[in-house]
SESE-467706 format. One record per residue: residue number from 1; residue in three letters; x, y, z of N, C-alpha, C in turn. Coordinates in Angstrom, 2 decimals, decimal comma, padded with zeros to 5 digits, always signed. Layout:
> NUM  ALA  X  Y  Z  X  Y  Z  X  Y  Z .
...
***
This chain:
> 1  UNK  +060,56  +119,18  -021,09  +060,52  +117,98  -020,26  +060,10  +116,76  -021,07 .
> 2  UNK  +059,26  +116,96  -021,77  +058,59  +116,14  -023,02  +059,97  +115,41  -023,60 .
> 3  UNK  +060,65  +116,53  -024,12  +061,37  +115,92  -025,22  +062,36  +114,83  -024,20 .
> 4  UNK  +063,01  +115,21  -023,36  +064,01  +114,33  -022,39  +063,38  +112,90  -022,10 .
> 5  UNK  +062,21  +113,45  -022,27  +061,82  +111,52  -021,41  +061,50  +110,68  -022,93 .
> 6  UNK  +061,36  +111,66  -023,65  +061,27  +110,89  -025,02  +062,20  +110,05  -025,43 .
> 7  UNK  +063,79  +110,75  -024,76  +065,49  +110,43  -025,13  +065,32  +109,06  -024,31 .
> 8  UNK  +064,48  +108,56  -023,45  +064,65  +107,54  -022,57  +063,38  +106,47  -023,48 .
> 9  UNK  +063,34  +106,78  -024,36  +062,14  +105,48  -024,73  +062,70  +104,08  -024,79 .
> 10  UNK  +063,56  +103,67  -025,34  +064,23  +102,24  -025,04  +063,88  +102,18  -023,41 .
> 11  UNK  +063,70  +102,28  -023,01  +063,43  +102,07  -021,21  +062,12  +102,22  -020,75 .
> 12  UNK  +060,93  +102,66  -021,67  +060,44  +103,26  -020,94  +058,95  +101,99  -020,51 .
> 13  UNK  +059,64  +100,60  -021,15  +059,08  +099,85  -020,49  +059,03  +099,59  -018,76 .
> 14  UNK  +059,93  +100,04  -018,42  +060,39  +099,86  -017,30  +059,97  +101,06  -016,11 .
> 15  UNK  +058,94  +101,37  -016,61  +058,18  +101,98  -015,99  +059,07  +103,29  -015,33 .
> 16  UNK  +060,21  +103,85  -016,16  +060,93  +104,78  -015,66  +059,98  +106,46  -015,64 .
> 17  UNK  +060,44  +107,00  -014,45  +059,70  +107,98  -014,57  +060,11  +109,60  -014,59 .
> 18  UNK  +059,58  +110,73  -014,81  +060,13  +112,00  -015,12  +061,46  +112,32  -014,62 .
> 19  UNK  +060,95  +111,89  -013,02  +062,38  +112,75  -012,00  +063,43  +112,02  -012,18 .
> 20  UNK  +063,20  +110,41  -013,02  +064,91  +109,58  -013,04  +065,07  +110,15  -013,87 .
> 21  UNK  +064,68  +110,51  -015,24  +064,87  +110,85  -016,61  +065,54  +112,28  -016,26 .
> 22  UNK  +065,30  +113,32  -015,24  +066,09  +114,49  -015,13  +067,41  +113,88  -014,62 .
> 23  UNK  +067,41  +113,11  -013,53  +068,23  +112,68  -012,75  +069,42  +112,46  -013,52 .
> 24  UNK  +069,32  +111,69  -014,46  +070,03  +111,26  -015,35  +070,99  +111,85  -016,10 .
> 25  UNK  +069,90  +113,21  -016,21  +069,81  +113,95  -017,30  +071,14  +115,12  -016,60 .
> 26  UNK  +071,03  +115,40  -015,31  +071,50  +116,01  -014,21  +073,04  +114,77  -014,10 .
> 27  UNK  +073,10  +113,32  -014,32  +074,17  +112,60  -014,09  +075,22  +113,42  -015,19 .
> 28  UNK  +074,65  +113,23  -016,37  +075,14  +113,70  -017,49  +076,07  +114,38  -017,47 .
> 29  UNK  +075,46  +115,70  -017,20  +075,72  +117,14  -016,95  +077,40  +116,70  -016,25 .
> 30  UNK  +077,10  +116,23  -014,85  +078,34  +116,08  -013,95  +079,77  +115,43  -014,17 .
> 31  UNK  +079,29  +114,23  -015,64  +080,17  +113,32  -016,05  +081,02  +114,41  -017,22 .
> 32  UNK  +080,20  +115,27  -017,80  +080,89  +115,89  -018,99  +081,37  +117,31  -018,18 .
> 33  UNK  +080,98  +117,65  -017,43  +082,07  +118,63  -016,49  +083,05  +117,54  -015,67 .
> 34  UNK  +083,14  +116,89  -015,22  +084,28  +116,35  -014,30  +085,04  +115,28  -015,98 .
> 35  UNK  +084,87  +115,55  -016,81  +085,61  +114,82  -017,87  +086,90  +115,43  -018,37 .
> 36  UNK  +086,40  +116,49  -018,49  +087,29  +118,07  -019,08  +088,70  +117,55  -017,88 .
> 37  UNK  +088,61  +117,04  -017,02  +089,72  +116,80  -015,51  +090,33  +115,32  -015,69 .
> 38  UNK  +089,21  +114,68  -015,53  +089,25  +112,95  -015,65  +088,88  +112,60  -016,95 .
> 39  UNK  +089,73  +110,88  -017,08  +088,49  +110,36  -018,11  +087,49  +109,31  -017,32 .
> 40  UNK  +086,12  +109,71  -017,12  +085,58  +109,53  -016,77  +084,65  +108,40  -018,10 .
> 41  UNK  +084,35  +109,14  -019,76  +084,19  +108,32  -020,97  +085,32  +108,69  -021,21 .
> 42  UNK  +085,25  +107,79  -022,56  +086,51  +107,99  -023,66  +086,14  +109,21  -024,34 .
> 43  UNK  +086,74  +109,37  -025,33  +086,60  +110,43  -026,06  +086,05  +110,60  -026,90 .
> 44  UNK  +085,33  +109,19  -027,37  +084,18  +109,11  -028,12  +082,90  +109,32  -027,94 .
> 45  UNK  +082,90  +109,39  -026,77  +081,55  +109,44  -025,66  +081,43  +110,48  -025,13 .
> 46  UNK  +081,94  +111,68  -025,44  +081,66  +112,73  -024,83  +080,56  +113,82  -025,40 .
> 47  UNK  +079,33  +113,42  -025,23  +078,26  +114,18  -025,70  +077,05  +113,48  -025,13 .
> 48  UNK  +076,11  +114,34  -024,87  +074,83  +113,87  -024,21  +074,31  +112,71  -024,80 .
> 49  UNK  +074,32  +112,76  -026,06  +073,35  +111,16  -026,83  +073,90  +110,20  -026,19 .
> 50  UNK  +075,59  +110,26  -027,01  +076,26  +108,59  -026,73  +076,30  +108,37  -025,02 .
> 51  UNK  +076,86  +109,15  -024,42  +076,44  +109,04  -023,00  +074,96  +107,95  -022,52 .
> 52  UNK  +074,17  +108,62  -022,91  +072,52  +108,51  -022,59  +072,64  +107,16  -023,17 .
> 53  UNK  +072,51  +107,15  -024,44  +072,59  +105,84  -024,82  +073,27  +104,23  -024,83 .
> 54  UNK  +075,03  +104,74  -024,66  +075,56  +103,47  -024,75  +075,84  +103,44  -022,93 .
> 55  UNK  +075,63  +104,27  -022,40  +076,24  +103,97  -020,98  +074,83  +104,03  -020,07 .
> 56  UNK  +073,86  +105,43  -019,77  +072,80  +105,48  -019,03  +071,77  +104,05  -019,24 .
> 57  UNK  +071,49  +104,44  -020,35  +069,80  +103,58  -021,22  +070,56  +102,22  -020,84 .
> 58  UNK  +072,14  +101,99  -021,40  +072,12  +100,51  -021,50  +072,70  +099,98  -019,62 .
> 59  UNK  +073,01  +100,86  -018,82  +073,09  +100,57  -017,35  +071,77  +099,87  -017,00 .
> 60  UNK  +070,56  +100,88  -017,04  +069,45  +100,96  -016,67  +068,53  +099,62  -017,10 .
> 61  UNK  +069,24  +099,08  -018,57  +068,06  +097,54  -018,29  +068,15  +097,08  -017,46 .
> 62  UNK  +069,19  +096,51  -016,33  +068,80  +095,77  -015,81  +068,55  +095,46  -014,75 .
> 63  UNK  +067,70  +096,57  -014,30  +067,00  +096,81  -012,93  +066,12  +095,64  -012,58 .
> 64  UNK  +065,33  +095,25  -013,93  +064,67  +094,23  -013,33  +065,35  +092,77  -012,81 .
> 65  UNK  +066,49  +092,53  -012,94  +067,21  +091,42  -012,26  +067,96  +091,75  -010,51 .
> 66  UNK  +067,64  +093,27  -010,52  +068,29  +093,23  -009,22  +067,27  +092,59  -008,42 .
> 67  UNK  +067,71  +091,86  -006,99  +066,71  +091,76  -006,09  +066,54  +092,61  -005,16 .
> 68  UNK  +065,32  +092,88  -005,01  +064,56  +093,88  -004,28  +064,34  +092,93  -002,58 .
> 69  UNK  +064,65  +092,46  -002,48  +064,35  +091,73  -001,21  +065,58  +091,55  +000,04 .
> 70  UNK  +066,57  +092,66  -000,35  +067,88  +092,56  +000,26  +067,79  +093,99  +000,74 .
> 71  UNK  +069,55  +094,22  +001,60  +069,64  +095,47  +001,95  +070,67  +096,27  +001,43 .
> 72  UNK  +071,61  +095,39  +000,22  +072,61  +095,75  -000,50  +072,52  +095,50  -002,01 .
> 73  UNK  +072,97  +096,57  -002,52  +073,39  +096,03  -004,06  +075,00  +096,43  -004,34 .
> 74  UNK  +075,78  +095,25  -005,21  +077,77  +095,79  -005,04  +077,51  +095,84  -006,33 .
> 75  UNK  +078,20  +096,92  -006,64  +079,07  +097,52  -008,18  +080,35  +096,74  -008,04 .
> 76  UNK  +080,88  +096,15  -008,98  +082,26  +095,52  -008,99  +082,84  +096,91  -009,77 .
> 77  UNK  +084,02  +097,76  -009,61  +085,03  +098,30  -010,75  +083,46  +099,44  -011,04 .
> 78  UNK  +082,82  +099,99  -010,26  +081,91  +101,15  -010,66  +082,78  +102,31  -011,38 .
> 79  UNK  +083,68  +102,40  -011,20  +083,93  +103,68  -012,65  +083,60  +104,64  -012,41 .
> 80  UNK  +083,13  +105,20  -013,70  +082,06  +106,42  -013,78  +080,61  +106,05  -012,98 .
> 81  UNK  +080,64  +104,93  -012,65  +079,02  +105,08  -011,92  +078,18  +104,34  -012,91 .
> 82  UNK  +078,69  +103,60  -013,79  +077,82  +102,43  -014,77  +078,25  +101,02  -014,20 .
> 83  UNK  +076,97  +099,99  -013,70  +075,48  +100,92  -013,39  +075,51  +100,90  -012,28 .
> 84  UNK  +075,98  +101,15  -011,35  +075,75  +101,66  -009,80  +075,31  +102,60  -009,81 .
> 85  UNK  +075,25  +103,96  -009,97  +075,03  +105,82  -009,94  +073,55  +105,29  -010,85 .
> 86  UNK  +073,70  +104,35  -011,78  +072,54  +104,65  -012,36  +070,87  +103,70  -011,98 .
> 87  UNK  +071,69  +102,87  -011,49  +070,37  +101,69  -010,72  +070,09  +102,68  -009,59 .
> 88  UNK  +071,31  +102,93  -009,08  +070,91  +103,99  -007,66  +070,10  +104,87  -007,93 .
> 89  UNK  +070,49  +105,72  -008,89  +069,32  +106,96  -009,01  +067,40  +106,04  -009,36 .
> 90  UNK  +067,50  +104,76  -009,79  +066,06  +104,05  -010,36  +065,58  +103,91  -008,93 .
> 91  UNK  +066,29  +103,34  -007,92  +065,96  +102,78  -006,96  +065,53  +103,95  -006,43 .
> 92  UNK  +065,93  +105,12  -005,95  +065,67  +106,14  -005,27  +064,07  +106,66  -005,82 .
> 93  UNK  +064,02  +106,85  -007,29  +062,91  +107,17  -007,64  +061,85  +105,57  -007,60 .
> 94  UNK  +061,91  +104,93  -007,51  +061,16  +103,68  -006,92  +060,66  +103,76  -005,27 .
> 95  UNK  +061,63  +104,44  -004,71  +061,11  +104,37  -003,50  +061,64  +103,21  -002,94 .
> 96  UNK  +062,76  +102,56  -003,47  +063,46  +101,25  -002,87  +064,47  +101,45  -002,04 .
> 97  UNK  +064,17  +100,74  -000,69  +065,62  +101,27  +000,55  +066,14  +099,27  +000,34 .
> 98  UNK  +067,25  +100,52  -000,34  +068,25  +099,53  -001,28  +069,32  +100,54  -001,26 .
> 99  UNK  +069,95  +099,73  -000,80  +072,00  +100,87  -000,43  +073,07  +100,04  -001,76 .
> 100  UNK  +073,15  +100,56  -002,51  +074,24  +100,37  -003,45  +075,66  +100,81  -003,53 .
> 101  UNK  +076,59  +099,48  -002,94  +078,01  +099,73  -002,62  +078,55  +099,80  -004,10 .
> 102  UNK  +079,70  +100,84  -004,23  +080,06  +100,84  -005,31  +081,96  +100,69  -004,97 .
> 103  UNK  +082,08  +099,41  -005,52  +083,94  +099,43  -005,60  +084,59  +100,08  -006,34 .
> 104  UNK  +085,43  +100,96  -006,21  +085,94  +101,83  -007,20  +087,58  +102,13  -006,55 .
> 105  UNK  +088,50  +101,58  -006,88  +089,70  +101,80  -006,18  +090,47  +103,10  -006,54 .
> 106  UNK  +089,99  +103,71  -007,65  +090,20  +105,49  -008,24  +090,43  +106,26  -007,37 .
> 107  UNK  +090,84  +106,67  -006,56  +090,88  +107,47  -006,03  +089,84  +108,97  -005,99 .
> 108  UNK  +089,73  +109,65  -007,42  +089,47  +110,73  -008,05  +088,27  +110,14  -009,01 .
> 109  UNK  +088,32  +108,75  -009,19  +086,35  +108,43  -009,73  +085,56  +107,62  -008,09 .
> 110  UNK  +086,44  +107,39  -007,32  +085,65  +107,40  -006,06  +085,11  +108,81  -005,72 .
> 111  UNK  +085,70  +110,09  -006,06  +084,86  +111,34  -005,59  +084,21  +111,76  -005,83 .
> 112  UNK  +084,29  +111,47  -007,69  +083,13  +112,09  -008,27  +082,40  +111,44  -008,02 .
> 113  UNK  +082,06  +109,74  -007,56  +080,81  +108,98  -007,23  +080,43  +109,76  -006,16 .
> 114  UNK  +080,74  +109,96  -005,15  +080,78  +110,34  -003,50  +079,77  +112,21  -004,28 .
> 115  UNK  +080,54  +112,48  -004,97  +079,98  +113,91  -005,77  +078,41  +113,46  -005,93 .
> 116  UNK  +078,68  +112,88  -007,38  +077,14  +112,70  -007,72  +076,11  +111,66  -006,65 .
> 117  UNK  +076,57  +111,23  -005,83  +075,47  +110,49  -004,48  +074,86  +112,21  -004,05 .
> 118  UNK  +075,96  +113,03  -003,66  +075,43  +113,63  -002,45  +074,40  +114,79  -003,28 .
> 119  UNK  +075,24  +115,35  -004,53  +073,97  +115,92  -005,29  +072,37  +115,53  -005,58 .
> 120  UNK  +072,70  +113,99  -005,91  +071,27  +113,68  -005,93  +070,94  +112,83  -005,64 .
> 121  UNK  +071,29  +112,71  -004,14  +070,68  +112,53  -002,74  +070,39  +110,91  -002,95 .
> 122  UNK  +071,31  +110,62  -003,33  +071,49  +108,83  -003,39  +072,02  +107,79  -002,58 .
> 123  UNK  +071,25  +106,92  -002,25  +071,55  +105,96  -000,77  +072,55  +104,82  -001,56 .
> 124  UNK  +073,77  +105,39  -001,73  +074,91  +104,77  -001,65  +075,97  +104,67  -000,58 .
> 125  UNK  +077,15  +103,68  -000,83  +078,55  +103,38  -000,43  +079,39  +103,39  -001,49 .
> 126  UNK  +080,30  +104,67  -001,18  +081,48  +104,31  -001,93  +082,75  +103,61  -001,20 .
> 127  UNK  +083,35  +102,36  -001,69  +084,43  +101,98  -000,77  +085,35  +102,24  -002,08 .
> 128  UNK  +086,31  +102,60  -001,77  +087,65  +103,18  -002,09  +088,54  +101,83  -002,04 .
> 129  UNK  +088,37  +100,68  -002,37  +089,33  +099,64  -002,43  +089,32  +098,71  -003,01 .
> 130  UNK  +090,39  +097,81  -003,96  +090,67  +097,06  -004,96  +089,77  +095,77  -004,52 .
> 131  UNK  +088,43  +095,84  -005,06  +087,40  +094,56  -004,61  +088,37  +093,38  -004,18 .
> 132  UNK  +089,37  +093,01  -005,27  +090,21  +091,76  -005,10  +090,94  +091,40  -003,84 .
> 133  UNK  +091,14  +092,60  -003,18  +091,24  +092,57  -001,83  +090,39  +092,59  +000,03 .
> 134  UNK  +089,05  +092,16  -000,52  +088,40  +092,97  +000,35  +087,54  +091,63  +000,20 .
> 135  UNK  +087,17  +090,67  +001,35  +086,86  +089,26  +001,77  +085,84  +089,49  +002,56 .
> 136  UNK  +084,99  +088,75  +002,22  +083,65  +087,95  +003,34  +082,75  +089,17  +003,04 .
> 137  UNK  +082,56  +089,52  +001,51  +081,41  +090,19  +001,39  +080,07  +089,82  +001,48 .
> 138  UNK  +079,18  +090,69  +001,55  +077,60  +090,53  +001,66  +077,00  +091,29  +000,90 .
> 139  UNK  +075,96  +090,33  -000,54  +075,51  +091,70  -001,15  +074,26  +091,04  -001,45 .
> 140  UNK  +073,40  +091,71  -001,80  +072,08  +091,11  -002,42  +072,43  +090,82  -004,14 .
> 141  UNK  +072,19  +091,30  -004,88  +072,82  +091,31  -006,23  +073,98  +091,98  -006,34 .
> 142  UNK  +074,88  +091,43  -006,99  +076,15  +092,16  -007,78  +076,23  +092,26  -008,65 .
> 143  UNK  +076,59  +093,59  -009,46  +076,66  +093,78  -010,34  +077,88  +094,07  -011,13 .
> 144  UNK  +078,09  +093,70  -012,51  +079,54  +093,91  -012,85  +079,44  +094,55  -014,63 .
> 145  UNK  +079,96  +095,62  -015,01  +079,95  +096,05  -016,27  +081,54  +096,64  -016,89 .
> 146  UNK  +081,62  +096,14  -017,57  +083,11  +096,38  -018,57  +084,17  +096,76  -017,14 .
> 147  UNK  +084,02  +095,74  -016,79  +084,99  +095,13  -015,45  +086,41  +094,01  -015,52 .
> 148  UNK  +086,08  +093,31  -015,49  +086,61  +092,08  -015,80  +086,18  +091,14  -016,48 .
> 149  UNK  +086,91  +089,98  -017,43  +085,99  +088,88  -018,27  +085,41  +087,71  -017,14 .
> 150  UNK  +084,48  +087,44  -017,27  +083,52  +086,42  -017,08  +084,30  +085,62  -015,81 .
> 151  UNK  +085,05  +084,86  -016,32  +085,73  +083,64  -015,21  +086,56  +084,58  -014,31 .
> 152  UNK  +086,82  +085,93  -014,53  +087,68  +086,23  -013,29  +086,76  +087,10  -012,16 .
> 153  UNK  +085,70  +087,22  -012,90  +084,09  +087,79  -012,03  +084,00  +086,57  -011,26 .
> 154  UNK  +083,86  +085,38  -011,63  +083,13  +084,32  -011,26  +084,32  +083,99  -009,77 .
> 155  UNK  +085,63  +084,33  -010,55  +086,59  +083,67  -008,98  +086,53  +084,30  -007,96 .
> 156  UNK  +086,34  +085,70  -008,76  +086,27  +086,82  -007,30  +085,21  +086,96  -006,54 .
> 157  UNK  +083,60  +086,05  -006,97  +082,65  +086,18  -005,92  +082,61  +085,07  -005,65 .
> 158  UNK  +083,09  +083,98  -005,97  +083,50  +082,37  -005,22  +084,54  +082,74  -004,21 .
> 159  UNK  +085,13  +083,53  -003,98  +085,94  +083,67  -003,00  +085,53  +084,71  -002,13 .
> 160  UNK  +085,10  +085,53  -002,29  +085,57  +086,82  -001,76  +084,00  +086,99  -001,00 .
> 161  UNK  +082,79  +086,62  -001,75  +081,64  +086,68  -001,17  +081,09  +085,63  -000,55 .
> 162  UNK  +081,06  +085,99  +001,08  +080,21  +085,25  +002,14  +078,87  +084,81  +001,31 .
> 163  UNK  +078,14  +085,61  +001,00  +076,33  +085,61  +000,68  +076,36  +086,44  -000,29 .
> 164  UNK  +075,11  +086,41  -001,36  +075,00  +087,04  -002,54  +073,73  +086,31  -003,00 .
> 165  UNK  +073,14  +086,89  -003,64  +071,48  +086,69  -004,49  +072,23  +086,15  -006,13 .
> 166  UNK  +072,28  +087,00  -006,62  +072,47  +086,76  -008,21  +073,56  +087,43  -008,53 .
> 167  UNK  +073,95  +087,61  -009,45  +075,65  +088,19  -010,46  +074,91  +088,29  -011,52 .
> 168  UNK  +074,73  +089,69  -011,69  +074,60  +090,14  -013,54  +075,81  +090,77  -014,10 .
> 169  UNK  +075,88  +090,56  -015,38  +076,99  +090,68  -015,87  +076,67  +091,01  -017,42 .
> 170  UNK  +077,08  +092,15  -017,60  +076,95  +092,94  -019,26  +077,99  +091,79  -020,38 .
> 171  UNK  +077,15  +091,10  -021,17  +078,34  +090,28  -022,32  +078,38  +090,99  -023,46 .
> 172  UNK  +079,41  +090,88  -024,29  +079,59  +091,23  -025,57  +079,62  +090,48  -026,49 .
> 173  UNK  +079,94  +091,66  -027,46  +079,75  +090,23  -029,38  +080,52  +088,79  -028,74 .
> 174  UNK  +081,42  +088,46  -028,37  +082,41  +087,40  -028,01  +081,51  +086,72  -026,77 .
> 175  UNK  +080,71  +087,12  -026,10  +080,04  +086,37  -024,79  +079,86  +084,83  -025,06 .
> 176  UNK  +079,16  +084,84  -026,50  +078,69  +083,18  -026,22  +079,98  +082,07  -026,34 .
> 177  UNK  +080,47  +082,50  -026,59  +081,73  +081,52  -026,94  +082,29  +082,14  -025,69 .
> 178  UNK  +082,58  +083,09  -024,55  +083,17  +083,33  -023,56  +082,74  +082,20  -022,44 .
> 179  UNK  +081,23  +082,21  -022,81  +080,12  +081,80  -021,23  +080,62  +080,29  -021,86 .
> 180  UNK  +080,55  +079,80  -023,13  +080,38  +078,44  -023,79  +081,80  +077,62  -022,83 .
> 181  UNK  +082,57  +078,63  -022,89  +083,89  +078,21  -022,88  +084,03  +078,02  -020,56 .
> 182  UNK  +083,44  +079,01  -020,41  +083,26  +078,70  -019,45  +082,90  +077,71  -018,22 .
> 183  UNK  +081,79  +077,46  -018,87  +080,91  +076,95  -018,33  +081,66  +075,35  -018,67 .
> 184  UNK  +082,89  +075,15  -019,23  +083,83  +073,82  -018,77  +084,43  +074,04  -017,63 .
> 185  UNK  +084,43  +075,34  -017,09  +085,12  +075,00  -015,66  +084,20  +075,64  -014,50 .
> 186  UNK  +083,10  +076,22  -014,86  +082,59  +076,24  -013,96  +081,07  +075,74  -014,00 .
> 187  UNK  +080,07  +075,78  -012,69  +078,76  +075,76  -012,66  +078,03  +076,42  -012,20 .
> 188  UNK  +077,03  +076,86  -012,99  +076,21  +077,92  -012,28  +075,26  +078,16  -012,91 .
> 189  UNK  +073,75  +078,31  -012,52  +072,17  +078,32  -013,23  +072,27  +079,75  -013,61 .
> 190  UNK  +071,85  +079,88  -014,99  +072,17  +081,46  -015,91  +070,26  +081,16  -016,89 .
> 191  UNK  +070,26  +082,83  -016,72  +069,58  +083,38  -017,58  +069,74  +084,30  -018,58 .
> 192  UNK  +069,66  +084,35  -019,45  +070,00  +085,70  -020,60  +069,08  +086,13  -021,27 .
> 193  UNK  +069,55  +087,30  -021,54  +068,62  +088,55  -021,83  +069,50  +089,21  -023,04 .
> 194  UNK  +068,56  +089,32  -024,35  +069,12  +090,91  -025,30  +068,99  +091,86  -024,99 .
> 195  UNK  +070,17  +092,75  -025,17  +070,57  +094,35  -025,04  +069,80  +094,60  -025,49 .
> 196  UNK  +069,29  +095,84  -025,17  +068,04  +096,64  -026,40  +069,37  +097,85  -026,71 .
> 197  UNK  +070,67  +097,69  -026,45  +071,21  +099,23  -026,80  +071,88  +098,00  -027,88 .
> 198  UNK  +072,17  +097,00  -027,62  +073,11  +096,27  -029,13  +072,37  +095,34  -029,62 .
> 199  UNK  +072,80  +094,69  -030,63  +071,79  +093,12  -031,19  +073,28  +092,73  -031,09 .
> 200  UNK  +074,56  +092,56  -030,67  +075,89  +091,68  -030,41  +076,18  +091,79  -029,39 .
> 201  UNK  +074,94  +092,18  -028,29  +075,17  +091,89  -026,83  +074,11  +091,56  -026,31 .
> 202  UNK  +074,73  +091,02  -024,58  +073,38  +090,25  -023,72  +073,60  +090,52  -022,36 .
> 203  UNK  +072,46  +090,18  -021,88  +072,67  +090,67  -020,36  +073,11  +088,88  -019,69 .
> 204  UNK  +073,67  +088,51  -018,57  +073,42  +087,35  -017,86  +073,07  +087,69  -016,73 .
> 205  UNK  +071,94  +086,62  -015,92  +071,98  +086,85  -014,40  +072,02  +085,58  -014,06 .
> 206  UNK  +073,32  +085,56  -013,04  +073,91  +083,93  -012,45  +073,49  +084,12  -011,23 .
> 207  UNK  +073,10  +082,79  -010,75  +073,12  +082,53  -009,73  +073,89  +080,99  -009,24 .
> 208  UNK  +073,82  +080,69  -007,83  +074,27  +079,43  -007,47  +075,85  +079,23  -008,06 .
> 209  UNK  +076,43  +080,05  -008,08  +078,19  +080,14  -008,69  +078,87  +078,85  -008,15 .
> 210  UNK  +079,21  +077,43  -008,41  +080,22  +076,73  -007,80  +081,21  +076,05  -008,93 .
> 211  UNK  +082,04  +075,19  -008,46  +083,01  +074,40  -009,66  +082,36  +073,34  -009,82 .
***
């Protein structure tokens, strides 16, 4: 047990604790059996470290930007469950009644989400439909990771979302010149944060999204 929570030290500021670190550990497990079927990672990613590391550890920073003061959190394009499956499992071991909708239009990675909720007993929504279609949302934070680039995040919750708290959004080596470039057509109050899984990436959390 020792050694597993050790695998979580980049995090373990974050006050993460034993049963997420199995949890996780238990996500794992489910992603590299339902992979062998789906691609759920690439094929580079198929082993407990890179898993843990470039997808779990780096989901998991950024819990501290969700808001805790709502009754929703939206995954844009949840996938495999990065980071929806994985804020979900933090929140659960937090003790936070916080429902995390996850968009996933997959058909067959909507099940395995729907899979890993019911295994470990996670207060999610999976909706089964192309976000780009689906109007007058309500979320407390949204979240978006290796989804879409920047300005087409930004059109789809200028439109599509009624109400919303903040928009975090995973950037890459290319971000600052993405957001730089951006931020000529749009407006919106941003904070950023370094990856602790890269030094050529950053976290953003937007709020107040307008033109």
């Amino acid at each position: 047990m020792d050694d597993i929570f050790k695998n979580y030290n980049k995090i373990s500021h974050l006050n993460v604790s034993r049963e997420t670190c199995l949890d996780f550990e238990e996500f794992i497990s489910m992603i590299l059996k339902k992979n062998k079927e789906i691609n759920i990672v690439s094929k580079n990613n198929r082993n407990n470290k890179t898993i843990r590391d470039r997808h779990i550890i780096d989901s998991a920073q950024i819990i501290d930007f969700v808001d805790f003061n709502t009754n929703t959190t939206c995954d844009l394009g949840s996938g495999g469950g990065f980071p929806g499956i994985v804020i979900a499992i933090m929140l659960k071991n937090m003790n936070k009644k916080l429902k995390v909708k996850l968009f996933e239009k997959s058909y067959h990675k909507s099940e395995f989400l729907r899979d890993v909720s019911k295994k470990l007993n996670l207060d999610t929504e999976i909706v089964q439909k192309d976000i780009f279609s689906t109007v007058k949302v309500e979320s407390g934070t949204i979240i978006s990771r290796a989804f879409k680039p920047l300005p087409v995040v930004l059109e789809l919750v200028h439109k599509n979302f009624n109400n919303y708290k903040n928009l975090i959004l995973f950037m890459g080596k290319s971000g600052k010149k993405i957001l730089e470039e951006t931020l000529k057509h749009w407006n919106f109050d941003y904070e950023e944060k370094e990856s602790i899984t890269s030094q050529e990436s950053f976290l953003l959390n937007i709020r107040n999204i307008r033109r």
